[in-house]
C-alpha positions as CSV (number, residue, x, y, z in Angstrom):
1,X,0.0,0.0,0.0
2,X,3.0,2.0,0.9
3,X,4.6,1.8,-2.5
4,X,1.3,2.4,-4.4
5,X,0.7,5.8,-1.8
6,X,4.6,6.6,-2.7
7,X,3.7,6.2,-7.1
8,X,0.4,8.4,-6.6
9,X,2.4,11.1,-4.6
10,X,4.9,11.2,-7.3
11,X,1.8,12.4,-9.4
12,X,0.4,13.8,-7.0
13,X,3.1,16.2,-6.9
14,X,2.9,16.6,-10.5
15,X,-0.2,17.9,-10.2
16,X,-0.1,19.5,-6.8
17,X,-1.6,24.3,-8.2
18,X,-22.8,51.3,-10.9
19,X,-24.8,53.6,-9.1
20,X,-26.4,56.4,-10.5
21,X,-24.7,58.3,-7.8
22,X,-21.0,59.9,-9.1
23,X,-19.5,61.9,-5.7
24,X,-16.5,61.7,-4.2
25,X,-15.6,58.0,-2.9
26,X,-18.5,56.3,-4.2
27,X,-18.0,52.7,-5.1
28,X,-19.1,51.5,-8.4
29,X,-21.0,48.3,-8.7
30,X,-19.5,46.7,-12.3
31,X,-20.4,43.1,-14.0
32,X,-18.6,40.2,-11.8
33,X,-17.3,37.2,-13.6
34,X,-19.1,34.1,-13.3
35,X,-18.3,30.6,-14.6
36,X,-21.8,29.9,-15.7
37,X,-23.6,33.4,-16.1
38,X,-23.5,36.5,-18.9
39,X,-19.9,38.5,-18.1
40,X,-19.2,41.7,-19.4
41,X,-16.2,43.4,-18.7
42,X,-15.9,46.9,-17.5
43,X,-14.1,48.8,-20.0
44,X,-11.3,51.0,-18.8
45,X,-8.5,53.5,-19.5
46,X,-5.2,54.8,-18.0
47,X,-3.7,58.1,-19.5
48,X,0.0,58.7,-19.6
49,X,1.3,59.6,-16.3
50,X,1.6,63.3,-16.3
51,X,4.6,65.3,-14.6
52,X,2.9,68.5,-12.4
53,X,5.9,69.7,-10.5
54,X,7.9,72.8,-11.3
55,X,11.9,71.5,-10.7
56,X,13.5,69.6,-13.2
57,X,13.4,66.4,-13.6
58,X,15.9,63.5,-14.8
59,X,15.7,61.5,-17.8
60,X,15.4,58.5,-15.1
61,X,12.0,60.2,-13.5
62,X,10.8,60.6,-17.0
63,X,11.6,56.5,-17.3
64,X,10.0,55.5,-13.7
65,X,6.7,57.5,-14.9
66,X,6.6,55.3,-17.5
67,X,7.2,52.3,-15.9
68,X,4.7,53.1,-13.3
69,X,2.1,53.9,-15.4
70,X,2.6,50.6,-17.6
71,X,2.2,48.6,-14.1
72,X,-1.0,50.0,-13.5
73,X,-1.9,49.3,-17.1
74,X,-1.0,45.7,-16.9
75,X,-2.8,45.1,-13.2
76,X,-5.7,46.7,-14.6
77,X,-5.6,44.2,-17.2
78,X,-5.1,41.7,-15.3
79,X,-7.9,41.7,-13.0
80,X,-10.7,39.3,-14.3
81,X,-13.7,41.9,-14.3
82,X,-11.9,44.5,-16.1
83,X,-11.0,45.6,-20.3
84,X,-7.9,47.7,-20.7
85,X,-8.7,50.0,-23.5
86,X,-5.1,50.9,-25.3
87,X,-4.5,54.3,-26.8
88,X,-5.6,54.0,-30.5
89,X,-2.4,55.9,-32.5
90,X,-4.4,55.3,-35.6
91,X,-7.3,57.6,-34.2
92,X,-5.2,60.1,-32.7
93,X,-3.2,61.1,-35.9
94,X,-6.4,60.8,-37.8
95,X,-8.5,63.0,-35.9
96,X,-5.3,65.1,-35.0
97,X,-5.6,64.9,-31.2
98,X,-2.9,65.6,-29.1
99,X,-4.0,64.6,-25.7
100,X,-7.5,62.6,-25.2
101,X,-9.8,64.3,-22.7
102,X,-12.8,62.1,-21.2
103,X,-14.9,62.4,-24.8
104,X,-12.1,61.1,-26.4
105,X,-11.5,58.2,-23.9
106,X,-15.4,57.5,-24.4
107,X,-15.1,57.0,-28.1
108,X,-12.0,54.5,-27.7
109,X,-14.7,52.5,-25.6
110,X,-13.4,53.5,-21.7
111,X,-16.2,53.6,-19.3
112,X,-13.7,54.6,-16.4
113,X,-10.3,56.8,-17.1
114,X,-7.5,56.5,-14.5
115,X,-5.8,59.6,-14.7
116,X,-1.9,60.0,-13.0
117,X,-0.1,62.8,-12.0
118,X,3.9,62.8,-10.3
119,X,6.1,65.0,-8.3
120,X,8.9,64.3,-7.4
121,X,9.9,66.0,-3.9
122,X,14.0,64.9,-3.3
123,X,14.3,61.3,-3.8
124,X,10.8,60.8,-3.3
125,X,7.7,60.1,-5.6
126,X,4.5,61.8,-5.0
127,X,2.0,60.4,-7.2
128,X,-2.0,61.5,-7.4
129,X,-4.8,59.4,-9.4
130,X,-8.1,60.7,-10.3
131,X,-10.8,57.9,-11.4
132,X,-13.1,59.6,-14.2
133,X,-16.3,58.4,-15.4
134,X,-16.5,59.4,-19.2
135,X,-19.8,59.7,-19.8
136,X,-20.5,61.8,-16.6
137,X,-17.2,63.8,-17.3
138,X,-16.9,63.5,-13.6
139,X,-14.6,62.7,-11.1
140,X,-16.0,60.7,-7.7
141,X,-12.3,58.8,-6.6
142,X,-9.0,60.2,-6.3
143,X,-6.3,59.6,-3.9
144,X,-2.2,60.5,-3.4
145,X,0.8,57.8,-2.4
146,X,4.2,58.8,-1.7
147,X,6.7,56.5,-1.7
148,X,10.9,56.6,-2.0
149,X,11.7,56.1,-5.7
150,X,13.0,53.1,-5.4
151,X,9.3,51.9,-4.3
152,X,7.5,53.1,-7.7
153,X,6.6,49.2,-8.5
154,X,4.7,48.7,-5.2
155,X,3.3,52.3,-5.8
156,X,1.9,51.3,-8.9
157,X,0.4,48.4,-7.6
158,X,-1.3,50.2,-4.2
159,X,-3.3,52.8,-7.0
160,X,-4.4,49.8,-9.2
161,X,-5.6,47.9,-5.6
162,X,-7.2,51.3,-4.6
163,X,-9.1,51.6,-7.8
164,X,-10.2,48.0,-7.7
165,X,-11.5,48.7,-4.4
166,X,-13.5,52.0,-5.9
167,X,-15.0,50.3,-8.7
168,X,-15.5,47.0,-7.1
169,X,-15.7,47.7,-3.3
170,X,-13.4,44.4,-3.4
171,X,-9.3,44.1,-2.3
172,X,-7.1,44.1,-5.0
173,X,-5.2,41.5,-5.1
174,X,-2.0,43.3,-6.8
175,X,0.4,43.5,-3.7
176,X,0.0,40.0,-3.0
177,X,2.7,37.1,-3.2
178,X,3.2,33.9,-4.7
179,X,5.4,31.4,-4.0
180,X,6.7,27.8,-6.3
181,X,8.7,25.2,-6.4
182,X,11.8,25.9,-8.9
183,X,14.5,22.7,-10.1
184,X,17.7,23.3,-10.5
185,X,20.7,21.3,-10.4
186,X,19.0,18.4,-9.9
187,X,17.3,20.2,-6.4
188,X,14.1,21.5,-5.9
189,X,14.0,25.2,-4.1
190,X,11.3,27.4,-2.9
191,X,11.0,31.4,-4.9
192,X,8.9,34.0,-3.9
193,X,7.5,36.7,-6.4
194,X,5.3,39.5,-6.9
195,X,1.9,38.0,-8.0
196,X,2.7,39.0,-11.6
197,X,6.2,36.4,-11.2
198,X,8.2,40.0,-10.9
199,X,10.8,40.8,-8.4
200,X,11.2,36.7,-7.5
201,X,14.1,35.6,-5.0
202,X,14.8,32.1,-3.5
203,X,13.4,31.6,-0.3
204,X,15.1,28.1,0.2
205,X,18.9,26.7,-0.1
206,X,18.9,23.6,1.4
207,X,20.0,21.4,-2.0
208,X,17.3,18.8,-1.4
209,X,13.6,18.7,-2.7
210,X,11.3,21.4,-1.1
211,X,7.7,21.4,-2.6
212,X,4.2,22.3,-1.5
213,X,4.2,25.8,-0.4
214,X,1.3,27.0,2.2
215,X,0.9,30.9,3.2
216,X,0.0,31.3,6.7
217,X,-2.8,34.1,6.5
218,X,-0.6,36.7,7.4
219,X,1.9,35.5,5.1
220,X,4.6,36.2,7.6
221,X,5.5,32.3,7.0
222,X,5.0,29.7,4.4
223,X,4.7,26.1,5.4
224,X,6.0,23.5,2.9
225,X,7.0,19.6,2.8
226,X,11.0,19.2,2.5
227,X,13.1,15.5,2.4
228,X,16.0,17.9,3.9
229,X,16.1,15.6,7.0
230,X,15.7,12.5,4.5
231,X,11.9,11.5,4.7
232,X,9.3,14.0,3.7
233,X,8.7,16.5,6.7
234,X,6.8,19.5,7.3
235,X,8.6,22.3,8.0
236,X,8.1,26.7,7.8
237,X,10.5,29.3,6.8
238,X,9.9,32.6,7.7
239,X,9.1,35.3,5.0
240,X,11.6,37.6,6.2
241,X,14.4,36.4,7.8
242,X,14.6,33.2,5.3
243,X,14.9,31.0,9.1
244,X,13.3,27.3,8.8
245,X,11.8,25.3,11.3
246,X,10.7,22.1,11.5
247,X,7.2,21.5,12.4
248,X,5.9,17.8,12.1
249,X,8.0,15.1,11.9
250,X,5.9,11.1,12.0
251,X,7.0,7.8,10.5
252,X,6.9,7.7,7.1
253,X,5.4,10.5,5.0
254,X,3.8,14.1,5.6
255,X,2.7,15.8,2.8
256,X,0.1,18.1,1.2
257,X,-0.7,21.0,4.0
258,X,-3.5,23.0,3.6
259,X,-4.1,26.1,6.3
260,X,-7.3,26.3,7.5
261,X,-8.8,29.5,7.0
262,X,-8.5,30.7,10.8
263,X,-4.7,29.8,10.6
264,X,-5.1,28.0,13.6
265,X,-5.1,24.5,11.9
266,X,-3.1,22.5,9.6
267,X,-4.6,19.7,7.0
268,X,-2.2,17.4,5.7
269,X,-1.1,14.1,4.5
270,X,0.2,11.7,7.4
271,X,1.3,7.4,6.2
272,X,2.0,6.9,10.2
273,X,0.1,3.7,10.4
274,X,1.2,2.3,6.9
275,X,-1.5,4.2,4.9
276,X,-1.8,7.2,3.1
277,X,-4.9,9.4,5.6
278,X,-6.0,13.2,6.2
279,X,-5.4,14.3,9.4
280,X,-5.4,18.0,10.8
281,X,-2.9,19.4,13.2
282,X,-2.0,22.4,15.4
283,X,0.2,24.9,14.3
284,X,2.8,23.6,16.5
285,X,2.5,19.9,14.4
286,X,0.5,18.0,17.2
287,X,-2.6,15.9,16.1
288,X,-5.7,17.3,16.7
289,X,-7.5,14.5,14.9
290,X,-7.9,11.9,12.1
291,X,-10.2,12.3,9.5
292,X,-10.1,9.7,7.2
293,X,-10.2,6.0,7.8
294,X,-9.9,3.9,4.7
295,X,-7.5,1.0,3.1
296,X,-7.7,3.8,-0.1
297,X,-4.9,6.2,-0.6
298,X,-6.8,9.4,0.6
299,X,-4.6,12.8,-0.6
300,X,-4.3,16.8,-1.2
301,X,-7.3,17.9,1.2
302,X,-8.3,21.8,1.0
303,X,-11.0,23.6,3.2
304,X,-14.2,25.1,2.7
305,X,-14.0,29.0,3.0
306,X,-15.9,28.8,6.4
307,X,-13.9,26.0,7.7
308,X,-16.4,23.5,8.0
309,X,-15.8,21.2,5.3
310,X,-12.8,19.4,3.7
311,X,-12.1,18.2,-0.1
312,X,-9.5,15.5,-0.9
313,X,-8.4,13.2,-3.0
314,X,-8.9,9.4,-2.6
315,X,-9.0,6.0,-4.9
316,X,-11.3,4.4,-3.0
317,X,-13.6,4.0,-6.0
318,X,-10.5,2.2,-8.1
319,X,-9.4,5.5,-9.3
320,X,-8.7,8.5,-8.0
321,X,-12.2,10.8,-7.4
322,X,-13.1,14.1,-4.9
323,X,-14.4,13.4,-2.2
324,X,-15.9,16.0,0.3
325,X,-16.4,15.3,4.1
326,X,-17.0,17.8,7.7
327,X,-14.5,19.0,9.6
328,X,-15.0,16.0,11.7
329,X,-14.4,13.4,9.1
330,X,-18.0,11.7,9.5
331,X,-19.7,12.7,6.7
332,X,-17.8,11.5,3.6
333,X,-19.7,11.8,-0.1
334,X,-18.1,11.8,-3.8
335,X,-18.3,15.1,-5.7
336,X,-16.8,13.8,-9.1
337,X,-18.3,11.2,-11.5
338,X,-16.7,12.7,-14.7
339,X,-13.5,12.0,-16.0
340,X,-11.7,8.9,-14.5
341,X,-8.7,10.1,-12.4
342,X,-10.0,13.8,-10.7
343,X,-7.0,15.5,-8.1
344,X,-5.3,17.8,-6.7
345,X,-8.8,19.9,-5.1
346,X,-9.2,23.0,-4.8
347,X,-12.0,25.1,-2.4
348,X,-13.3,28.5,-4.4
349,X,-13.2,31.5,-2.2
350,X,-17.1,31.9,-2.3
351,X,-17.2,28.2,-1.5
352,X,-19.6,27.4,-4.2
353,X,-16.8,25.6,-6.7
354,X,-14.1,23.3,-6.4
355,X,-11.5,23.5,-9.2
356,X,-8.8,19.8,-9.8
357,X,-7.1,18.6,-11.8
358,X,-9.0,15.9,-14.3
359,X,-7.3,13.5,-17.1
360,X,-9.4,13.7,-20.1
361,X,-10.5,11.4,-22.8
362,X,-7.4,12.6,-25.1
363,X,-5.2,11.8,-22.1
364,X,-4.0,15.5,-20.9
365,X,-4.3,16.5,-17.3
366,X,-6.3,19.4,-17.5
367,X,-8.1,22.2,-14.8
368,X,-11.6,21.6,-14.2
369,X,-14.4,22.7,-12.5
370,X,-17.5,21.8,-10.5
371,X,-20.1,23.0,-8.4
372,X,-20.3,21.5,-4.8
373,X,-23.3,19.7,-5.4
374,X,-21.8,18.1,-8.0
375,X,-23.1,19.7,-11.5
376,X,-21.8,21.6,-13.8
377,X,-18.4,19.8,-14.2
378,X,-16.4,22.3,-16.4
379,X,-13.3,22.0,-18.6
380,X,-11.2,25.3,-18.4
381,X,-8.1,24.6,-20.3
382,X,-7.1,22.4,-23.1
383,X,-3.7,22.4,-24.2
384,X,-0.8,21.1,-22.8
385,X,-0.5,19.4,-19.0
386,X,-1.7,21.2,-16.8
387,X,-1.8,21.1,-12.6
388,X,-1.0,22.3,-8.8
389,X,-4.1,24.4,-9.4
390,X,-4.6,27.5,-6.5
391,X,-6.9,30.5,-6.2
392,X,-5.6,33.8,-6.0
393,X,-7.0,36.0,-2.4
394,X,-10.2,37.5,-4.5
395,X,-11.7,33.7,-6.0
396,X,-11.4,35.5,-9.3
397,X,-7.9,34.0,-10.2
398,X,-6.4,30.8,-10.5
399,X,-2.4,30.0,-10.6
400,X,-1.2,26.5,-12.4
401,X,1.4,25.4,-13.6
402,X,1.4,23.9,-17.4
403,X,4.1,22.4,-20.1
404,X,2.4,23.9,-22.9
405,X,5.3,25.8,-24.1
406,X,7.5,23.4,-23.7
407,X,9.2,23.1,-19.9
408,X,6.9,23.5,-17.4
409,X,6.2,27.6,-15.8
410,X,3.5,29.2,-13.8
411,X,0.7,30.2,-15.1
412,X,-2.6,32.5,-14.4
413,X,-6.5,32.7,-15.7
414,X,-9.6,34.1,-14.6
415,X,-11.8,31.9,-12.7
416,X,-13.4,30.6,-15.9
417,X,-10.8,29.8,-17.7
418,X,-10.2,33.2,-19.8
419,X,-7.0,35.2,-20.2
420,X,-4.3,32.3,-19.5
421,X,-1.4,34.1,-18.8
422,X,3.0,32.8,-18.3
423,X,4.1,34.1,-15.2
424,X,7.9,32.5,-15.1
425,X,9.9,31.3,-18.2
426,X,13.0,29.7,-16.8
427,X,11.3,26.6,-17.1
428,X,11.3,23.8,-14.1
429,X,8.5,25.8,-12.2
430,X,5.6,24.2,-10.2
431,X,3.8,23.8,-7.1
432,X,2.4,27.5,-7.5
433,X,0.6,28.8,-3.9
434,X,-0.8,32.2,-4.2
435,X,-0.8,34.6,-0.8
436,X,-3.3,36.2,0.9
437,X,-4.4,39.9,1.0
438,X,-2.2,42.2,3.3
């Protein structure tokens, strides 16, 4: 039983990731992406950063402007309920228009116009945003971040967050961090990035195999299986100071954690008594209890958003299906019927889905997508091999990883399956987690 756990794990680790009303500081209610229901995206622009002090400035200011501006283009873009509209060259040397006002904004299709303006007092960066509604021609959100120069990234991100929040009344989700599992030399090493895979550095160095990254959720520390001591262990490294500890250490395996959304628990993977079970644990690696009991290989549990429930994995049925069960591990029932090997679960942050990884008929391991009751089972990519599936903060995200290029890299969509974005290309990536909100 044992060596059969040991040949699922190995997959298993495979495939482990508008009101009427327009005054100041009103929040705008926009169409919200759904996996089953009508979308429409809210259509929006972001003028050319615009310098307003009166010293001079330096050909780098000029540069970081840019730069900062092209951040909040791409975050806006990013985010699953929203349409960048680009600035049409074609229309502006036709219609000879030298800078696009809010009419002008409105023809290129912008609902919304993010307007930016920097100073730069000593070696700081002031920068103001105004958000515009174009057919009103009216203001009703602005704000002002200062930050040290060297901090115009994070800037960038904070305004995009800030205007997600006044169009959506929502977090943004674009100061958040991922973390992944990266080979090289023949080990397997832990990176952390910005969510958009920029500004990455190694969090581990320990020239063994380090997989299965967990936030805590105050991403101070991120919990994650390593064979540095030889068998599989679980172990946490602290964000900031890079300093590991060990956490739980049993006979045989410990894989898989999943943080329970107090933080107070820990979900994982235990082959103690020769079989592969769920169990959950205290932060400080003691058993709290046992939830499965079952001669099947039962693997890669995730929580409900409310904590009461737990997916996972198990081949109880011959091959390996979703199972869902309480907190208590007494209520057990089989989500997934389609497709015959489903892994890897999971839990949407509105608790209403469960996305895994499912082998289709032509043989690739693709993302899917079900409703906890068990309908609507959903395909939401098709190319290439793709798994580790794991939902950004907001629910409206999902990071992956996939081969489709080639070697295998992190990868993004929106929760249905649109705008499938690379996040890494140096190839050996996996294991994506994704951080939560500040």
């Amino acid at each position: 039983m044992l060596r059969r756990f040991l040949g699922y794990c190995a997959l298993s680790t495979l495939v482990l990731a508008v009101t009427s009303s327009a005054q100041e500081g009103d929040v705008r209610n926009i169409f919200f992406d759904t996996i089953g229901g009508a979308f429409q995206a809210t259509p929006i622009g972001v003028d050319e950063m615009k310098y307003i002090g009166n010293q001079y400035i330096t050909h780098d200011d000029t540069v970081i402007m840019q730069y900062t501006t092209a951040i909040v283009q791409n975050d806006l873009d990013f985010y699953a309920d929203f349409e960048l509209i680009p600035i049409d060259s074609f229309y502006l040397k036709t219609y000879e228009i030298f800078e696009l006002d809010e009419l002008g904004w409105k023809r290129l299709g912008a609902d919304y116009l993010v307007k930016l303006e920097a100073e730069f007092p000593g070696s700081k960066m002031r920068v103001r945003w105004r958000l515009i509604d174009t057919a009103r021609k009216q203001q009703f959100a602005q704000g002002k971040i200062e930050k040290h120069k060297n901090g115009w990234r994070e800037m960038a991100h904070e305004i995009a967050d800030e205007i997600v929040h006044r169009l959506t009344g929502e977090s943004g989700i674009f100061t958040t961090k991922i973390c992944y599992m990266k080979e090289r030399d023949g080990f397997k090493e832990l990176y952390i990035a910005d969510y958009d895979g920029a500004s990455e550095r190694q969090l581990t160095n320990t020239n063994t195999i380090n997989i299965s990254p967990a936030f805590s959720p105050t991403r101070d520390d991120i919990y994650f299986v390593s064979y540095m001591g030889g068998d599989p262990h679980l172990y946490k490294i602290a964000v900031g100071t890079g300093t590991i500890s060990k956490i739980a250490a049993f006979p045989g395996i410990v894989g898989a954690p999943a943080i329970s959304p107090d933080g107070k628990k820990i979900a994982c993977v235990l082959t103690k008594d020769g079989n592969s079970e769920i169990y959950v644990l205290d932060l400080e690696g003691k058993i709290i209890k046992r939830l499965t009991r079952h001669w099947a290989i039962d693997s890669a549990p995730t929580w409900s958003p409310d904590g009461r429930y737990i997916a996972f994995s198990s081949d109880r049925t011959g091959s390996p299906q979703i199972y869902i069960t309480d907190s208590d591990g007494i209520d057990v029932r089989r989500l997934t019927y389609q497709g015959g090997y489903n892994d890897s679960p999971v839990w949407s942050q509105k608790g209403d889905r469960i996305t895994f990884v499912s082998r289709t008929r032509q043989g690739r391991f693709d993302l899917a997508s079900i409703n906890i009751d068990g309908s609507d089972y959903r395909i939401l990519t098709e190319v290439g091999m793709n798994e580790n599936p794991h939902f950004a903060p907001d629910g409206k995200h999902i990071i992956f990883s996939s081969n489709r290029l080639g070697p295998r890299d992190i990868f993004t969509m929106d929760l249905n399956g649109r705008n499938q974005r690379r996040l890494t290309r140096a190839g050996g990536c996996s294991n994506p987690a994704w951080g939560p909100l500040k």
